[in-house]
C-alpha positions, 0 to 999 in steps of 0.5 A: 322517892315516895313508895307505893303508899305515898310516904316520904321516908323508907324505914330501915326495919318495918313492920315492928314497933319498936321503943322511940322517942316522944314527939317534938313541938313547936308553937310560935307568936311573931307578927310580922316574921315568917312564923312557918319557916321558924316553925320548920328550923325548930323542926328541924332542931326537934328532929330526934324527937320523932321522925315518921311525919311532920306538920305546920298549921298558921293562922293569919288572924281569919283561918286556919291552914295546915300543912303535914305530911308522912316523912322528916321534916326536911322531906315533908317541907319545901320553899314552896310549900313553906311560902304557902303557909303565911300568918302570924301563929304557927305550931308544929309537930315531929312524930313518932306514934305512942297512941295510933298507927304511923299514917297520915291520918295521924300525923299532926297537927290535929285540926278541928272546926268549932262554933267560933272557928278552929283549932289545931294542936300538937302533943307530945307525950301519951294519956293513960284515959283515952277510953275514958277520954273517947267516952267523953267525946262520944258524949259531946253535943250533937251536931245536926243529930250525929255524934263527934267523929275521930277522925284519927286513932290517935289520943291527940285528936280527942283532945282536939275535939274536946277542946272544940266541942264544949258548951255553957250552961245553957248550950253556948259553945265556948272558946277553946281558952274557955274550955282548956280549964275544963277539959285539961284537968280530965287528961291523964297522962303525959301531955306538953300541947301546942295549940292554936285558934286564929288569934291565940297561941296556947302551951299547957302541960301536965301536971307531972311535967313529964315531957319538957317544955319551954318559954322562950323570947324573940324580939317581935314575939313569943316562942314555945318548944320541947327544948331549949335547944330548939329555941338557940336555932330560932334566936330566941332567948330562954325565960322559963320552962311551963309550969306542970299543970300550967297553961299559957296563952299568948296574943296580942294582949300579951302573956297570960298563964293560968294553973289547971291543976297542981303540981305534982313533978315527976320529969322524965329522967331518960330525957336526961339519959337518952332523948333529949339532945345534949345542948338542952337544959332540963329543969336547970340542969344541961342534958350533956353535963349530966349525962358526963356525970352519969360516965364518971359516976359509972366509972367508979361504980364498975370499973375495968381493966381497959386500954382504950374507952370508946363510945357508941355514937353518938348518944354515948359519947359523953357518959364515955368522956365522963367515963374515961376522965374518971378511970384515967383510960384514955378515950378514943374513937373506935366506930364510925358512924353514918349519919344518914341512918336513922336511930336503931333505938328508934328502928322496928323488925328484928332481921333487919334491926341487926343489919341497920346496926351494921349499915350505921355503925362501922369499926376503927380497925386500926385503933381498936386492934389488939386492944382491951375496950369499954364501950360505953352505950347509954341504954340497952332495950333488947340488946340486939345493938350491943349484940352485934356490936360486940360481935363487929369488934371483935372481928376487928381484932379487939382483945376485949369487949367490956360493956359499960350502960350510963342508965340501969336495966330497962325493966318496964313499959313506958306509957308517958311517950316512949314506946318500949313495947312490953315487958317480954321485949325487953332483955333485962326482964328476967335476966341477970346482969351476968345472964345479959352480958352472955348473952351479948357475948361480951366479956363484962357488962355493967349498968349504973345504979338508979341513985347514980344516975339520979345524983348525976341529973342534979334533980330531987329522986322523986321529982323524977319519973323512973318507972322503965327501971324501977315500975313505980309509975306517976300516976295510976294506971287503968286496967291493962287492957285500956292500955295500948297503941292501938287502943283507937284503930278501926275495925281494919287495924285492931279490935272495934265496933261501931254503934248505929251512929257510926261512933266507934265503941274501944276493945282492947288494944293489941299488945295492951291487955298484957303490957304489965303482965307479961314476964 
């Protein structure tokens, strides 16, 4: 049932943001085959990637229509609506909101008219120059004397209106394959985009390549995902990865791939950690053996005197079957989870953060009674999951609760995607490991090292982002006031002005200016 403001989906903790995966997209070249309906199953498969809203734009080769909506995909699409949109090209997007509140305004994709017909597009990541970015969309031509409007508060749609709004020399507007080479090189940030006009399908990402994305093959067309795992669901087969600072455009012509910038890598590494699903490969390397890796590797850093080893569901499961293999404690199931109860990582509100935890997450009493465990979890952000999970197994009957992270401490906002908050939200800053476990009433707690974790992705450290553990960001940063999700809101939602022609001028973001800052 839709609520009072019409969204699809309840949340179990409203009201708070909290840290969430990056966005998941899809793009898809394929005449003659129901582009929407692979676009809606790599969706589907791309779902953990983001789940406030979700949309489809197709081009049958004359216009452009898109179809988006607040909710899961599975909320927001149905045969009817599937059936509607017919074509040739499809791109699709799953979000969560890095830049820009969580309303319709701001799902994806973002669509725009140009001189030569339209544009949509989808992003997954988050810029770091979306003043800067917001200045250059104030500065476009005008259109019968008024200034570009945003219509969304979103970074997505500044790339949308640049990409349609740029001109020659001498006025001429240019195609959006003509203005990608320009406009590109002016984003800063983590980007993977999708995006079409009526006869293109186009990829392009960044040249750090923070946010993966991917090339894949079907029989009678091309298909473009933030995962490989989105491209099994389809049947399309892997070819490679888009390049950073690669874009591809792909039409009736064929496959053409052009360089924007150089590349400079630096993947994110808690895609191998938390957020990518474990069928994906990432740069060669498979996110499910890695994260193995990272469970027997922990095994031998911080070890334990355990009877049983058990798993927070299901994002820690395999750092705990590589923990168990490596210890030699025999690995067991000792929580159930329900599966219809969104990710608490993902969750936002602190009251009913804990109670969420409690509606997912139920204990094996029978198994764990008596027994001394590890629980092995993949990451620890505020500690509110761990928190009331120690406490449920105890009251269970568990002898012992030894805490066990295939990640190391959390110390540092993201700004490339994932929304951890700032750095007062996050319990390992300015805490001690000990000071932690306390806190978390567990008996012990240990966390791997950063070169642990490293060594278990198989990729070169500094060809990874690791700036949530370590500060060192890829790239400069603006001044912390430039920085925030609400960066771009209107007067009703943060901060801002307009000028006499309505454009919005930029005040600082709420929960920006002091993101680094803060202790």
């Amino acid at each position: 049932m839709p609520r009072g403001d019409g969204r699809l989906s309840h949340d179990l903790l409203p009201g708070e943001k909290g840290p969430q995966d990056a966005c998941g997209v899809f793009g898809v070249w394929a005449p003659g085959e129901e582009v929407a309906k692979l676009t809606y199953f790599g969706l589907y498969a791309l779902q953990h990637r983001g789940q406030e809203s979700a949309g489809i734009a197709v081009s049958n080769g004359s216009q452009i229509l898109v179809f988006k909506d607040m909710g899961l995909v599975s909320q927001v699409f149905d045969e009817t609506s599937l059936g509607s949109l017919t074509g040739h090209i499809a791109v699709g997007h799953a979000r969560y909101s890095t830049t820009g509140a969580s309303v319709w305004e701001n799902a994806q994709p973002t669509f725009r008219a140009t001189a030569h017909g339209s544009i949509a597009l989808g992003h997954n990541g988050n810029l770091v120059n979306t003043a800067e970015m917001a200045e250059l969309v104030a500065a476009l031509p005008r259109d019968g004397g008024r200034a570009t409007q945003v219509a969304a508060t979103n970074d997505t749609d500044l790339v949308t209106a640049l990409l349609a709004g740029q001109v020659d020399e001498d006025g001429k507007p240019l195609t959006v394959e003509q203005a990608a080479p320009l406009v590109l090189p002016k984003v800063k940030g983590a980007f993977s985009l999708v995006f079409m006009d009526e006869h293109t399908l186009y990829a392009a990402r960044d040249p750090q390549g923070i946010r993966p994305l991917v090339l894949g093959r079907l029989e009678r067309g091309w298909v473009v995902a933030s995962e490989t795992a989105a491209l099994d669901i389809v049947g399309a087969s892997f070819i490679r990865e888009i390049e950073p600072g690669e874009m591809v455009a792909i039409d009736e012509n064929g496959l053409r791939a052009t360089n924007f910038a150089e590349a400079r890598p630096k993947g994110c590494v808690f895609e191998y950690v938390y957020l990518a699903r474990p069928d994906t490969d990432i740069a060669g390397r498979n996110v499910y053996l890695s994260r193995v890796e990272m469970g027997r590797r922990l095994a031998k850093e911080a070890p334990a005197d355990a009877d049983l080893v058990i798993a927070t569901p299901e994002s820690g499961t395999p750092a705990a079957v590589g923990y168990a293999e490596a210890s030699g404690i025999p690995y067991g199931s000792g929580l159930v989870k329900n599966s219809y109860v969104g990710r608490t990582f993902i969750q936002p509100s602190q009251t009913i953060r804990q109670l969420g935890i409690r509606l997912k997450l139920n204990p094996l009493k029978e198994v764990i009674r008596g027994k001394r465990l590890v629980v092995v979890d993949d990451s620890i952000v505020r500690g509110n999951t761990q928190r009331a999970l120690v406490r449920m197994l105890r009251e269970a009957g568990a002898a012992e609760v030894h805490i066990r992270i295939s990640s190391p401490p959390i110390k540092w906002p993201c700004f490339f995607g994932i929304d951890f908050a700032t750095r007062a939200e996050l319990i390992a800053n300015g805490l001690s490991v000990e000071e932690i476990g306390k806190s978390l009433g567990a008996d012990s707690l240990a966390y791997i090292s950063t070169d642990g974790m490293i060594e278990a992705t198989t990729i070169a450290k500094p060809n990874l982002c690791r700036a949530c553990f370590d500060g060192e960001y890829p790239m400069e940063l603006p001044d912390p006031e430039l920085l925030g999700k609400h960066l771009l809101e209107t007067e009703t939602q943060a901060p801002s002005s307009a000028d006499a022609d309505g454009v919005t001028t930029l005040t600082a973001g709420v929960g920006g200016a002091d993101a680094l800052r803060r202790p």
